[in-house]
mmCIF file as Biopython writes it, N, C-alpha, C and O atoms, coordinates in Angstrom:
data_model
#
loop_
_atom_site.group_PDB
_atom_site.id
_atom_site.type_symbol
_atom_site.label_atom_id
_atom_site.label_alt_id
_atom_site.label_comp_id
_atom_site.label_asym_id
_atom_site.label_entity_id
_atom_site.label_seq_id
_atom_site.pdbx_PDB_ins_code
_atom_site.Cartn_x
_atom_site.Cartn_y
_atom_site.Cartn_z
_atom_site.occupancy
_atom_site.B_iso_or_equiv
_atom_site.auth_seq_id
_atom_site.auth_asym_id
_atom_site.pdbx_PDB_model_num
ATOM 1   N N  . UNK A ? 1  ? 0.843   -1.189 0.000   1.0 0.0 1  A 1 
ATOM 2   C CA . UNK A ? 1  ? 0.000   0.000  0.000   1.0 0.0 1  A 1 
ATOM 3   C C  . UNK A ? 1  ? 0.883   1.245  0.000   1.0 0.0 1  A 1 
ATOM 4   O O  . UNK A ? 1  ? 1.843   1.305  0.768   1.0 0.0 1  A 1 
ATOM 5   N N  . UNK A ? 2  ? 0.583   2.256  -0.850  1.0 0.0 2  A 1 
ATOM 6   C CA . UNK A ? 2  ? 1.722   3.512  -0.822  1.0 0.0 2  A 1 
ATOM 7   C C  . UNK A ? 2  ? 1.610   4.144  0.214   1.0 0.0 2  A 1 
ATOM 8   O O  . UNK A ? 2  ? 0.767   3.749  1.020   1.0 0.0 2  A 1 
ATOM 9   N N  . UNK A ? 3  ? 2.276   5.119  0.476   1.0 0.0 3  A 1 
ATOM 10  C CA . UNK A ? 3  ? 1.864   6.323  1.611   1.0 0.0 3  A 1 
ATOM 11  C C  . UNK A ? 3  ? 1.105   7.329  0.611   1.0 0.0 3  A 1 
ATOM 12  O O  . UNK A ? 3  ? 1.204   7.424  -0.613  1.0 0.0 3  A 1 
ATOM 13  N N  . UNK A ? 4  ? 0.151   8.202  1.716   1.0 0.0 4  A 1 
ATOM 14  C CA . UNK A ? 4  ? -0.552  9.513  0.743   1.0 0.0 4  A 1 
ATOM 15  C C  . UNK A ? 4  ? 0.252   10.704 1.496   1.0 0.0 4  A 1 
ATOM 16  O O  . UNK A ? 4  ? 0.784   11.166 2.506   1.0 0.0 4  A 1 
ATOM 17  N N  . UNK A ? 5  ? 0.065   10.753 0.809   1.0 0.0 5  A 1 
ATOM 18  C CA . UNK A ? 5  ? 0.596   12.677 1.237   1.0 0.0 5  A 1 
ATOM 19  C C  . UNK A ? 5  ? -0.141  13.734 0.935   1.0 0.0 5  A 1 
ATOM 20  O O  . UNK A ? 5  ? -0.243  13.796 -0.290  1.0 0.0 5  A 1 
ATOM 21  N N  . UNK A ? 6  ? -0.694  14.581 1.457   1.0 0.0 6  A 1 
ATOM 22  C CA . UNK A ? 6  ? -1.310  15.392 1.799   1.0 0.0 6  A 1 
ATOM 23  C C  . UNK A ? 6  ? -0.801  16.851 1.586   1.0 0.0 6  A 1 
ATOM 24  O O  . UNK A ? 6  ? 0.011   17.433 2.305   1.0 0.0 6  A 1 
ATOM 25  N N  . UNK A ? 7  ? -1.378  17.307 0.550   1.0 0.0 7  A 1 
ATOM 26  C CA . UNK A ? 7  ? -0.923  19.241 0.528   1.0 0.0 7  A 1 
ATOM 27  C C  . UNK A ? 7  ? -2.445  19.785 1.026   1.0 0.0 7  A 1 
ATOM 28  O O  . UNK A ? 7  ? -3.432  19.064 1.174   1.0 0.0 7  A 1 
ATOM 29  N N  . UNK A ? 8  ? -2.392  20.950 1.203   1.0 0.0 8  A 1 
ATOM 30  C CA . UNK A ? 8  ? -3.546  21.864 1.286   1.0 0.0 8  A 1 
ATOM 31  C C  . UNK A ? 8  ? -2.618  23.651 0.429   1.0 0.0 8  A 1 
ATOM 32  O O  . UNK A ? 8  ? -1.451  24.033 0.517   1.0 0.0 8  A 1 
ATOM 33  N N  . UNK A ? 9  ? -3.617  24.165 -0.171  1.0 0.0 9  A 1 
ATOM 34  C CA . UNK A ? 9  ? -2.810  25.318 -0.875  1.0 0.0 9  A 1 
ATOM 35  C C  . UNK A ? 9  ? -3.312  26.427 -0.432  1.0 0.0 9  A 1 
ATOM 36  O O  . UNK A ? 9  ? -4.409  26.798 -0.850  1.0 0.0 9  A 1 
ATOM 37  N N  . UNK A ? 10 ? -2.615  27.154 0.484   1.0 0.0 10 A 1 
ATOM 38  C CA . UNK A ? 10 ? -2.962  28.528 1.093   1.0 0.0 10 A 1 
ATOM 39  C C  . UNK A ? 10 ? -1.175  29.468 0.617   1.0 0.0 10 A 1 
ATOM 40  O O  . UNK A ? 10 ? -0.261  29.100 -0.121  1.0 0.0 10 A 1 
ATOM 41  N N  . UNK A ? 11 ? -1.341  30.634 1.391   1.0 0.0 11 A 1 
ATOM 42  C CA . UNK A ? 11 ? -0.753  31.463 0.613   1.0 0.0 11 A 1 
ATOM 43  C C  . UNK A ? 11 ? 1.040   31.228 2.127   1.0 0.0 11 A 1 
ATOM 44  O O  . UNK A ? 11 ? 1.095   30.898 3.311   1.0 0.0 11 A 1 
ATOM 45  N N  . UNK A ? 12 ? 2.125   31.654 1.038   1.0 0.0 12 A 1 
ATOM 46  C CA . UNK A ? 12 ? 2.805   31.493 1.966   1.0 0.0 12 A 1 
ATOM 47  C C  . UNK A ? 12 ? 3.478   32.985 2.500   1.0 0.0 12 A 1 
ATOM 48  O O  . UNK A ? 12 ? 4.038   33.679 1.652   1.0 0.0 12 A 1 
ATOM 49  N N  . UNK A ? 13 ? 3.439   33.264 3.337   1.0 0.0 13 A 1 
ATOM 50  C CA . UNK A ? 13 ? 3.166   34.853 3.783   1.0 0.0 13 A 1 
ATOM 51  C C  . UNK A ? 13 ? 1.489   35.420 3.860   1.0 0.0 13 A 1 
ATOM 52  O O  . UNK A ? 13 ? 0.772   34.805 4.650   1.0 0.0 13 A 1 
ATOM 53  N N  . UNK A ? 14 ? 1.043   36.225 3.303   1.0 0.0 14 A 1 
ATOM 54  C CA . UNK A ? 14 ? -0.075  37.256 3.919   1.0 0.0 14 A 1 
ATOM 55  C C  . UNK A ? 14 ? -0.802  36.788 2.008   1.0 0.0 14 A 1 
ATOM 56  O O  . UNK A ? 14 ? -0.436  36.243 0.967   1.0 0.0 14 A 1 
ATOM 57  N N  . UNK A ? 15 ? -1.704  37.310 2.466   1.0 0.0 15 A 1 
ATOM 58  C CA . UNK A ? 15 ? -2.114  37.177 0.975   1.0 0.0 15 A 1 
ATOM 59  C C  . UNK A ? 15 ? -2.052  38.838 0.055   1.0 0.0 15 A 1 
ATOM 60  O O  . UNK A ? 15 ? -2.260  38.880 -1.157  1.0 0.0 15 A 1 
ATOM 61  N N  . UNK A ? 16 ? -1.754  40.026 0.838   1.0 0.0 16 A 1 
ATOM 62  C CA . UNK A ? 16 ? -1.220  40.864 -0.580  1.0 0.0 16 A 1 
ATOM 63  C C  . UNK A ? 16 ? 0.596   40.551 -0.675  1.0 0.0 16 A 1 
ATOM 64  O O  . UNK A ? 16 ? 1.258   40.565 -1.712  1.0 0.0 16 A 1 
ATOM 65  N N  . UNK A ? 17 ? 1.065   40.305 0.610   1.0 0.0 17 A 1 
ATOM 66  C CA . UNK A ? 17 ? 2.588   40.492 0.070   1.0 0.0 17 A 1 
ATOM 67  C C  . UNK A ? 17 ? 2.846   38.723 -0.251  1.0 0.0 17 A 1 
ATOM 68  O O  . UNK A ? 17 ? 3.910   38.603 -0.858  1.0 0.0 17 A 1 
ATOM 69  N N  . UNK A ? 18 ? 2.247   37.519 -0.036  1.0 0.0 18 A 1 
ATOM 70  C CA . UNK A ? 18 ? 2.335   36.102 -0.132  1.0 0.0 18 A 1 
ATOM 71  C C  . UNK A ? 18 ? 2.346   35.823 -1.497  1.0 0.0 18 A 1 
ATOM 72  O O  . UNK A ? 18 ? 2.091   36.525 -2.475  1.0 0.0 18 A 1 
ATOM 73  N N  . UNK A ? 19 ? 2.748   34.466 -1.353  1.0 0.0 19 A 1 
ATOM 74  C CA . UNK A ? 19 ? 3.052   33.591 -2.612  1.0 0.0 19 A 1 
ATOM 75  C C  . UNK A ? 19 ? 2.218   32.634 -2.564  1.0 0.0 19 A 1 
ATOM 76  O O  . UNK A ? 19 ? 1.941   32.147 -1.468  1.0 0.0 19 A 1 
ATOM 77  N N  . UNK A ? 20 ? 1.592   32.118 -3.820  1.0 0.0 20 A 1 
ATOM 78  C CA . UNK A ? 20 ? 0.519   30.768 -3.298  1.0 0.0 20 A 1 
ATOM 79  C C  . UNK A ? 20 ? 1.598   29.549 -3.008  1.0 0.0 20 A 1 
ATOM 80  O O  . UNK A ? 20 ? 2.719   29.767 -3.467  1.0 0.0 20 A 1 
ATOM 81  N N  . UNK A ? 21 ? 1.465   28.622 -2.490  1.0 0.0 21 A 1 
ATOM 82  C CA . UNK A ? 21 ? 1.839   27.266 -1.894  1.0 0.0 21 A 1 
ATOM 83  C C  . UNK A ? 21 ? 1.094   26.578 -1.488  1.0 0.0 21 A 1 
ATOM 84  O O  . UNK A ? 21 ? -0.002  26.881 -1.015  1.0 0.0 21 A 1 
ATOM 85  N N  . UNK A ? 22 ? 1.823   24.935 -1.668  1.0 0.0 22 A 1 
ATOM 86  C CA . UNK A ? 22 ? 0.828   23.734 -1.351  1.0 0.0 22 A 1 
ATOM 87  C C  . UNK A ? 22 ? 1.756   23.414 0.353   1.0 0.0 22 A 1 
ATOM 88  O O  . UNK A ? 22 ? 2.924   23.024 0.364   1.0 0.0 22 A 1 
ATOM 89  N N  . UNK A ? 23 ? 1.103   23.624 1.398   1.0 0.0 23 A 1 
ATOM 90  C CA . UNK A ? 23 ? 1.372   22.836 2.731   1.0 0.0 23 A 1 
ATOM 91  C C  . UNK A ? 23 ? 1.525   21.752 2.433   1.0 0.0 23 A 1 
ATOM 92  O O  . UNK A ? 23 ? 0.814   21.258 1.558   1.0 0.0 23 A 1 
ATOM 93  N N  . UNK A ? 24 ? 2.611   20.951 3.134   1.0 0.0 24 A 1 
ATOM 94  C CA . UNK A ? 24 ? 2.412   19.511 3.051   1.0 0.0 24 A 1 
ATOM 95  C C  . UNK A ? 24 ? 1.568   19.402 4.809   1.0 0.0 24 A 1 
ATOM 96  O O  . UNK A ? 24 ? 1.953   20.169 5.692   1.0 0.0 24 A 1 
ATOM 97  N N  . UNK A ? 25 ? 0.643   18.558 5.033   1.0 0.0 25 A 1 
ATOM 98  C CA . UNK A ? 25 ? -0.039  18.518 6.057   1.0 0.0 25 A 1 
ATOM 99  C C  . UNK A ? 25 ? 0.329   17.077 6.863   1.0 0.0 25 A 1 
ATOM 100 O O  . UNK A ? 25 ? 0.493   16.046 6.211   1.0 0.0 25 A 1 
ATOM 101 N N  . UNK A ? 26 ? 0.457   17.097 8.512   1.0 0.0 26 A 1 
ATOM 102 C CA . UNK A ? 26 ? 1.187   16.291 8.675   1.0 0.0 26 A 1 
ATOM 103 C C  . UNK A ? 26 ? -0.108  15.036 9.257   1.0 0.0 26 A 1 
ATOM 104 O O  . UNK A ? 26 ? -1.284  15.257 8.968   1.0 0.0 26 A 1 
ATOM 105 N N  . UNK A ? 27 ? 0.325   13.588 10.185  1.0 0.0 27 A 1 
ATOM 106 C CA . UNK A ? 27 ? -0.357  13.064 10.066  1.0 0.0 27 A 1 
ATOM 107 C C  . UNK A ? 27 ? -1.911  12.973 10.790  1.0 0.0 27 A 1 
ATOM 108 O O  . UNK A ? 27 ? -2.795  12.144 10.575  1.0 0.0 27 A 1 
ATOM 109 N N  . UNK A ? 28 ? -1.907  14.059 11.664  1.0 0.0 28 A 1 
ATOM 110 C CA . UNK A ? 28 ? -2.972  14.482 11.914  1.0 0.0 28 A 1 
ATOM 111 C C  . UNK A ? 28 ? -3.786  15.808 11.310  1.0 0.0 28 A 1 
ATOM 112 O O  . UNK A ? 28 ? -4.542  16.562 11.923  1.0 0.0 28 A 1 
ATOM 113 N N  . UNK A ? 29 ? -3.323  15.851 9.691   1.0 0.0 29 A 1 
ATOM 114 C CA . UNK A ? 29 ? -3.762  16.808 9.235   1.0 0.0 29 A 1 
ATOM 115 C C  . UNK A ? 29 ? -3.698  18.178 9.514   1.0 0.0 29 A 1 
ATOM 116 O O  . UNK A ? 29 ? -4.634  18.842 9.069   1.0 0.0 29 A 1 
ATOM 117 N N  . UNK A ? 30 ? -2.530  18.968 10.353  1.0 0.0 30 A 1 
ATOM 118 C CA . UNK A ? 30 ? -2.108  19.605 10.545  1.0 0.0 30 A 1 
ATOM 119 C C  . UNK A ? 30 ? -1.021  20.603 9.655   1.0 0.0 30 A 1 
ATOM 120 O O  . UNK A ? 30 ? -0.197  19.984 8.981   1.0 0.0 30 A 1 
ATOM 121 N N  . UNK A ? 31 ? -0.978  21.803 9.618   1.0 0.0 31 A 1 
ATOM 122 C CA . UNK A ? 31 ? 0.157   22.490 8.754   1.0 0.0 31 A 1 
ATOM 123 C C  . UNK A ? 31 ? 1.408   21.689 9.428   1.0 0.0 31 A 1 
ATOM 124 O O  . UNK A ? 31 ? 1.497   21.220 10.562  1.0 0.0 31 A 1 
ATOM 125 N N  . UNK A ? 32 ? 2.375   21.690 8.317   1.0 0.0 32 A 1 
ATOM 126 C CA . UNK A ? 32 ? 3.888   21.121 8.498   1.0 0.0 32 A 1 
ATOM 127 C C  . UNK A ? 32 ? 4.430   22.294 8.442   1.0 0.0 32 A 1 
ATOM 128 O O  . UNK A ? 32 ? 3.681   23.270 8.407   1.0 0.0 32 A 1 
ATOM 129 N N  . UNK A ? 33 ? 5.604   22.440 8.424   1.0 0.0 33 A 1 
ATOM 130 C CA . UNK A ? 33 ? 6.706   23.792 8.149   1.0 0.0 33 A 1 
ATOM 131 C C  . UNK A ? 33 ? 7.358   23.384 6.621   1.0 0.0 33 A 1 
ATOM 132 O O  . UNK A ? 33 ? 8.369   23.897 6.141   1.0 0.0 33 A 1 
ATOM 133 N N  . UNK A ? 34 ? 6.504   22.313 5.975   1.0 0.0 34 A 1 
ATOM 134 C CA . UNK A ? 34 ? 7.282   22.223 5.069   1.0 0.0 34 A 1 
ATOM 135 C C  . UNK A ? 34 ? 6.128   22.796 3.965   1.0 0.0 34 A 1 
ATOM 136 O O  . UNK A ? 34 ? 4.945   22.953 4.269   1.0 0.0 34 A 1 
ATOM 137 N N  . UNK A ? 35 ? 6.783   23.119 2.427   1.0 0.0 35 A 1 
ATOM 138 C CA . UNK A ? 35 ? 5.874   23.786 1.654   1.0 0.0 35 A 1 
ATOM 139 C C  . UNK A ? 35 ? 6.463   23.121 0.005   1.0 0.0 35 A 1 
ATOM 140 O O  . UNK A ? 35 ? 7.491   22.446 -0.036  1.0 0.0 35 A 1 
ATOM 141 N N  . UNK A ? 36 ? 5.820   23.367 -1.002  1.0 0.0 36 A 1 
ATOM 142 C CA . UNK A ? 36 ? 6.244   23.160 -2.163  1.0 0.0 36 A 1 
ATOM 143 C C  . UNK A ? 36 ? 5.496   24.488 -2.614  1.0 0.0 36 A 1 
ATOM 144 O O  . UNK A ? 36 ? 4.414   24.708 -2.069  1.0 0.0 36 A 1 
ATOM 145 N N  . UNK A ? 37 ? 6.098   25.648 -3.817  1.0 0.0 37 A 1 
ATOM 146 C CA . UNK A ? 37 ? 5.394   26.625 -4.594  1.0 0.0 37 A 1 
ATOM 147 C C  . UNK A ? 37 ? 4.388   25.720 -5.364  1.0 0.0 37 A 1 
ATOM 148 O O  . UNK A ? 37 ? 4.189   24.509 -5.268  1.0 0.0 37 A 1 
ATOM 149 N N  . UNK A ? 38 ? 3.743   26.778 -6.250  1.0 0.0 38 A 1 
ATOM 150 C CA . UNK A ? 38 ? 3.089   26.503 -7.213  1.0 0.0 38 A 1 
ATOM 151 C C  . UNK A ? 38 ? 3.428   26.053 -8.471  1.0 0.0 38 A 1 
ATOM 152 O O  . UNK A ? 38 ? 2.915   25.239 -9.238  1.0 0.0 38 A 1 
ATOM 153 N N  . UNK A ? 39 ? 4.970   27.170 -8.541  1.0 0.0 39 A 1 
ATOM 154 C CA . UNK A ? 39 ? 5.981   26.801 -9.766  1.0 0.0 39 A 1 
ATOM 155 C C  . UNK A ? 39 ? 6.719   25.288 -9.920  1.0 0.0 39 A 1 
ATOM 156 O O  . UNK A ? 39 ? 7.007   24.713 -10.970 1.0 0.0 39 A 1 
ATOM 157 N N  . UNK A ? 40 ? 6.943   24.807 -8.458  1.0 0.0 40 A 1 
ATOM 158 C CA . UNK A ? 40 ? 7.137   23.488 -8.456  1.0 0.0 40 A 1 
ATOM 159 C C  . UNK A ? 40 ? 6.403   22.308 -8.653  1.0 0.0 40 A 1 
ATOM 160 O O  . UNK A ? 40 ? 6.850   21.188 -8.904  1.0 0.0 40 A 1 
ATOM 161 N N  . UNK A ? 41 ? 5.386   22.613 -8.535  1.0 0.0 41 A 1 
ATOM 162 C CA . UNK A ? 41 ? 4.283   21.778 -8.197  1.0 0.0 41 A 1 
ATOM 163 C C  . UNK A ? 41 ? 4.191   20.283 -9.014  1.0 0.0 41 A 1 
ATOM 164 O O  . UNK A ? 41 ? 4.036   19.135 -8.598  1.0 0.0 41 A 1 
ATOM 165 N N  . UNK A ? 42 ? 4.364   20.862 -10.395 1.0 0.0 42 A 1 
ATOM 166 C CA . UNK A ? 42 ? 4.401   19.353 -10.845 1.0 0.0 42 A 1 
ATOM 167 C C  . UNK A ? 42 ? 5.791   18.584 -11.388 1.0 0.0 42 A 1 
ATOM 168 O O  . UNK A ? 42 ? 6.003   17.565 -12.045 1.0 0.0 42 A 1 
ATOM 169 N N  . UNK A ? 43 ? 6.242   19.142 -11.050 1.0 0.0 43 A 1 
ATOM 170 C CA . UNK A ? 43 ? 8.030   18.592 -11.173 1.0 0.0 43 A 1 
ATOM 171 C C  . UNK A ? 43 ? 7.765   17.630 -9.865  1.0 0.0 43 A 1 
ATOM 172 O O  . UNK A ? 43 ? 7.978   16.430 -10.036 1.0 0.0 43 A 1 
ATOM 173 N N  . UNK A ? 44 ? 7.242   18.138 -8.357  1.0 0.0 44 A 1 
ATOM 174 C CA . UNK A ? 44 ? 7.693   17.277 -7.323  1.0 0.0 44 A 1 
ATOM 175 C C  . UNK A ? 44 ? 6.454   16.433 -7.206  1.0 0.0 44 A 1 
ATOM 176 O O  . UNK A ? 44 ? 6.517   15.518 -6.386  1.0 0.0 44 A 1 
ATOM 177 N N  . UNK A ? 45 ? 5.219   16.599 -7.957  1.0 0.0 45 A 1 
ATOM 178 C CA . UNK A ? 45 ? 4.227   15.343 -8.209  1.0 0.0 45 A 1 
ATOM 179 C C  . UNK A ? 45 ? 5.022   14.610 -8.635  1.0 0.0 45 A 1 
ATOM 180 O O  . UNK A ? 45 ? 5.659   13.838 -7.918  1.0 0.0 45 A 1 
ATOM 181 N N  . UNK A ? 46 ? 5.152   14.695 -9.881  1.0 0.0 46 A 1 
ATOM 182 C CA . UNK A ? 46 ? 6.147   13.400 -10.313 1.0 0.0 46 A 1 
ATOM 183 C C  . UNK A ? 46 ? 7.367   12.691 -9.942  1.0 0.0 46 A 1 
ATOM 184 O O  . UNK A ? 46 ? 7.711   11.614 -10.429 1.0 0.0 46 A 1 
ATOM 185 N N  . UNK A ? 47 ? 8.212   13.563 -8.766  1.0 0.0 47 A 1 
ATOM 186 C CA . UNK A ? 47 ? 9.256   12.769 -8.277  1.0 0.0 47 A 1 
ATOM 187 C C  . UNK A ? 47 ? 8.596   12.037 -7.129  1.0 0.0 47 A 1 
ATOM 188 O O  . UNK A ? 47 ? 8.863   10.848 -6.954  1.0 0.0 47 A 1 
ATOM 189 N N  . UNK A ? 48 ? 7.629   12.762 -6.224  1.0 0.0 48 A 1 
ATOM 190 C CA . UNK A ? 48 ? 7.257   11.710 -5.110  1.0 0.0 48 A 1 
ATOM 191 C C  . UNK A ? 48 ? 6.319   10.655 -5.840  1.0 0.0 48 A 1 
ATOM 192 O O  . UNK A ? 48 ? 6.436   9.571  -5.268  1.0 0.0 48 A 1 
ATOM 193 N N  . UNK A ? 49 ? 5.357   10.590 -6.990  1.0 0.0 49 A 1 
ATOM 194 C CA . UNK A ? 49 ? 5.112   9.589  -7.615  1.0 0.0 49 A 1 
ATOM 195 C C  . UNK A ? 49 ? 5.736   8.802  -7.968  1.0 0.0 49 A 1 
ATOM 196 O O  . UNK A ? 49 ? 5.334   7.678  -8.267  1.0 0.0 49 A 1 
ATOM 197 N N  . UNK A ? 50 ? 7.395   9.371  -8.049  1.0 0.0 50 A 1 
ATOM 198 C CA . UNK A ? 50 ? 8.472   8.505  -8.664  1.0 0.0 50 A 1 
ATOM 199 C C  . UNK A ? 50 ? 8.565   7.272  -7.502  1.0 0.0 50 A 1 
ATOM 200 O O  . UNK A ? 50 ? 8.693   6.055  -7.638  1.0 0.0 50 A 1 
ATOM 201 N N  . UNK A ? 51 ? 8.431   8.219  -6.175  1.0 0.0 51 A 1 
ATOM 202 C CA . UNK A ? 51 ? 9.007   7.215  -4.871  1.0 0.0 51 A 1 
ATOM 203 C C  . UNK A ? 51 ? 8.017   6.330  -4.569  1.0 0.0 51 A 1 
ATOM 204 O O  . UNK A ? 51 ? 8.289   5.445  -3.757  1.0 0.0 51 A 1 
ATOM 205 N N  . UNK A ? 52 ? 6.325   6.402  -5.309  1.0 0.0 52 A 1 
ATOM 206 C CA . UNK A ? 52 ? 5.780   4.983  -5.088  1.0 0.0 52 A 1 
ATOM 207 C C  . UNK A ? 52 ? 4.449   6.431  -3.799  1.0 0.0 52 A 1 
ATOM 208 O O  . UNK A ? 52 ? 3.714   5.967  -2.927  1.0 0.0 52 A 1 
ATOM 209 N N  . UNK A ? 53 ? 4.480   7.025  -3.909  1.0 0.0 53 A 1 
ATOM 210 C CA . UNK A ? 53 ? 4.000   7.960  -3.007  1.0 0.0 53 A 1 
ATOM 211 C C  . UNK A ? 53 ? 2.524   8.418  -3.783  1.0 0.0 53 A 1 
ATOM 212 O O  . UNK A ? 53 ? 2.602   8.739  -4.969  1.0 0.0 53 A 1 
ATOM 213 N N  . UNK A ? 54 ? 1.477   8.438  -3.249  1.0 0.0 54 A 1 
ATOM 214 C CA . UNK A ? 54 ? 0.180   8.786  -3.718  1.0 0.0 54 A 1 
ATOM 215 C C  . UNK A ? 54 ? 0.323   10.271 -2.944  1.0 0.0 54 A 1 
ATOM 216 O O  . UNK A ? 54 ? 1.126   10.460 -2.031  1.0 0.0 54 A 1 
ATOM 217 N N  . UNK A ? 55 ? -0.491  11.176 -3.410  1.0 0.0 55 A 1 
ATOM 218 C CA . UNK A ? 55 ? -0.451  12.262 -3.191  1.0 0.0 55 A 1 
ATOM 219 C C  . UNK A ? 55 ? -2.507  12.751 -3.381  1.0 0.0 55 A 1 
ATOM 220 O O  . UNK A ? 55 ? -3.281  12.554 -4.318  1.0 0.0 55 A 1 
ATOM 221 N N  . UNK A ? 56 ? -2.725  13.445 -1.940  1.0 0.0 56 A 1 
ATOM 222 C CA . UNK A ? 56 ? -3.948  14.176 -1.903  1.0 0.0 56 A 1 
ATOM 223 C C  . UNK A ? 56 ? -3.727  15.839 -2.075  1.0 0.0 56 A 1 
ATOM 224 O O  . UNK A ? 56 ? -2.983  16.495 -1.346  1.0 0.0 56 A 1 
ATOM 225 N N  . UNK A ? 57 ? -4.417  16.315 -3.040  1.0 0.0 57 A 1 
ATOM 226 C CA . UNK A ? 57 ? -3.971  18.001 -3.163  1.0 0.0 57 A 1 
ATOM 227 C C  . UNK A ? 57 ? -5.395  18.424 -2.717  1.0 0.0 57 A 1 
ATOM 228 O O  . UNK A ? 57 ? -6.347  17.785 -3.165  1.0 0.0 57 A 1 
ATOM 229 N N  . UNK A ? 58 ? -5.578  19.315 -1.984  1.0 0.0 58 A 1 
ATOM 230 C CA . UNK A ? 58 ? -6.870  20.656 -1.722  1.0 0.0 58 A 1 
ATOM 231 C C  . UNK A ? 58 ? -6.150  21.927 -2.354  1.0 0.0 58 A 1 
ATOM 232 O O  . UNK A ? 58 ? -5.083  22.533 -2.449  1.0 0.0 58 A 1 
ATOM 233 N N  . UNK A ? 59 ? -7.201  21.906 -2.640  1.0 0.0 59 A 1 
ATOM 234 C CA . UNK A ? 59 ? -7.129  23.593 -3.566  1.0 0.0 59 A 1 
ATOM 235 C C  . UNK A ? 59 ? -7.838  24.771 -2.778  1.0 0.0 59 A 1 
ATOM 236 O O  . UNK A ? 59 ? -8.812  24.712 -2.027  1.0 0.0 59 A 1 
ATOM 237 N N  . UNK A ? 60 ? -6.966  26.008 -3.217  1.0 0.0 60 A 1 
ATOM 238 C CA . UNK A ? 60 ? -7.454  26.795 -2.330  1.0 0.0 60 A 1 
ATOM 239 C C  . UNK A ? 60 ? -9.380  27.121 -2.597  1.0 0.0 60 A 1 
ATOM 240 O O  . UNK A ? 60 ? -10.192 27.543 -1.774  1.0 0.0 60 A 1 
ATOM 241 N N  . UNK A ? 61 ? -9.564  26.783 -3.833  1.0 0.0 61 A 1 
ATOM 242 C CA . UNK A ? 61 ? -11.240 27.014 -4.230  1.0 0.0 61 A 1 
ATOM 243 C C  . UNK A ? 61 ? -12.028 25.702 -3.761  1.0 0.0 61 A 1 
ATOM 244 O O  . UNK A ? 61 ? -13.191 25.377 -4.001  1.0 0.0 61 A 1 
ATOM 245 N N  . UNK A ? 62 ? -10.637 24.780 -2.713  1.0 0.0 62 A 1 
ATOM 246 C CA . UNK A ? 62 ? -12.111 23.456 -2.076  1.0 0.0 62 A 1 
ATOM 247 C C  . UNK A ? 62 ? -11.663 22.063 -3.170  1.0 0.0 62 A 1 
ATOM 248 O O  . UNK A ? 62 ? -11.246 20.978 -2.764  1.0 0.0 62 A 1 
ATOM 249 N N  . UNK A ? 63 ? -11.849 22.390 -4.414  1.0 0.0 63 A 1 
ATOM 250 C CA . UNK A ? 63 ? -11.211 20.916 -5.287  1.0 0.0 63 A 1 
ATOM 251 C C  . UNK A ? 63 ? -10.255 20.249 -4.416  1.0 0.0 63 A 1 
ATOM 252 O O  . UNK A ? 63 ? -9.381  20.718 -3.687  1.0 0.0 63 A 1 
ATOM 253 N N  . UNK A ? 64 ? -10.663 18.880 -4.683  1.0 0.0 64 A 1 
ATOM 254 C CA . UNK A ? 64 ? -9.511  17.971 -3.977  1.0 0.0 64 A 1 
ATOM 255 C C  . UNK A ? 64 ? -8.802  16.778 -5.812  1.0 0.0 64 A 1 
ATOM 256 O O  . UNK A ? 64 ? -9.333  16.120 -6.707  1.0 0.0 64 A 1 
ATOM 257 N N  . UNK A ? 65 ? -7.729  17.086 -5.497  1.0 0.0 65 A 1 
ATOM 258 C CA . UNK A ? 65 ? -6.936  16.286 -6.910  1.0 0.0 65 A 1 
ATOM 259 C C  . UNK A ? 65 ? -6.431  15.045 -6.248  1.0 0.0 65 A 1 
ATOM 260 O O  . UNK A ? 65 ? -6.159  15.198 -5.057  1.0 0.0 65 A 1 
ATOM 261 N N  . UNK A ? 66 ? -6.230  13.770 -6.778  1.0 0.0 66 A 1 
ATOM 262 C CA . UNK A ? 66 ? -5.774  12.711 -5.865  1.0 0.0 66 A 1 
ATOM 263 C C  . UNK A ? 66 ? -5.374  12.238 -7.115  1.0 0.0 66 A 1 
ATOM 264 O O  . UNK A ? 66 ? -6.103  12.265 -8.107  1.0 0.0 66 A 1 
ATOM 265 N N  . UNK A ? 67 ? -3.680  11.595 -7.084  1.0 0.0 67 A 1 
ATOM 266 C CA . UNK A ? 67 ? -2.460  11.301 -7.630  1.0 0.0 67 A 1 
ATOM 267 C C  . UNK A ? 67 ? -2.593  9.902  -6.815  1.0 0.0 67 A 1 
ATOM 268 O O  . UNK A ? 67 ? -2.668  9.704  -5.602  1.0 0.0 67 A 1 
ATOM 269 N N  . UNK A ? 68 ? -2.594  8.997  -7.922  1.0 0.0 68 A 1 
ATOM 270 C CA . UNK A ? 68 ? -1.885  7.693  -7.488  1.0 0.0 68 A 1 
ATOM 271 C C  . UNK A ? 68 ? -0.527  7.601  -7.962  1.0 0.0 68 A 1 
ATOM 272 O O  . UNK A ? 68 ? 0.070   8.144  -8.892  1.0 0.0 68 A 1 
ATOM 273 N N  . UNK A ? 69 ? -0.119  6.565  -6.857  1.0 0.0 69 A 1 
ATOM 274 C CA . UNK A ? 69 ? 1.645   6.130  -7.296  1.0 0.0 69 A 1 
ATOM 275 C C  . UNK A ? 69 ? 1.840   6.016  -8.765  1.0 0.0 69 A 1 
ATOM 276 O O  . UNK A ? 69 ? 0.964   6.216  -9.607  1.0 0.0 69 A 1 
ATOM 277 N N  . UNK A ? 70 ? 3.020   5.690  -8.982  1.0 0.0 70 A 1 
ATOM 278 C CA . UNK A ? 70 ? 2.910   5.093  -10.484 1.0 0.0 70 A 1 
ATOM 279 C C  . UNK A ? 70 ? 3.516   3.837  -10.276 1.0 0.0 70 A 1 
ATOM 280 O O  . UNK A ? 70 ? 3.633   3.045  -11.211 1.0 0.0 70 A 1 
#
């Protein structure tokens, strides 16, 4: 069974001076300190897909995207 991983996408800083970003959320669904941009976003889908890793995304408009391993 893979692991999922979990982003949620809020802004990183304030939202006039912030950048959008995906939280990685930890296992009680909590913010992490860790983040991926937006610009990254699908470069590091595909490497943690690389690692066998399913991935859950929330969007800041509520959509939820769900990535299986490969």
């Amino acid at each position: 069974m893979a692991t999922t991983i979990k982003l949620k996408q809020d802004y990183y800083g304030n939202q006039d001076y912030g950048k959008r970003a995906f939280y990685i959320l930890d296992a009680d669904g909590n913010y992490s300190f860790d983040f991926v941009f937006i610009e990254d976003l699908e470069e590091w889908i595909d490497w943690k897909r690389g690692e066998g890793k399913s991935l859950e995304i929330e969007y800041a408009d509520g959509n939820l995207r769900i990535y299986d391993s490969k």
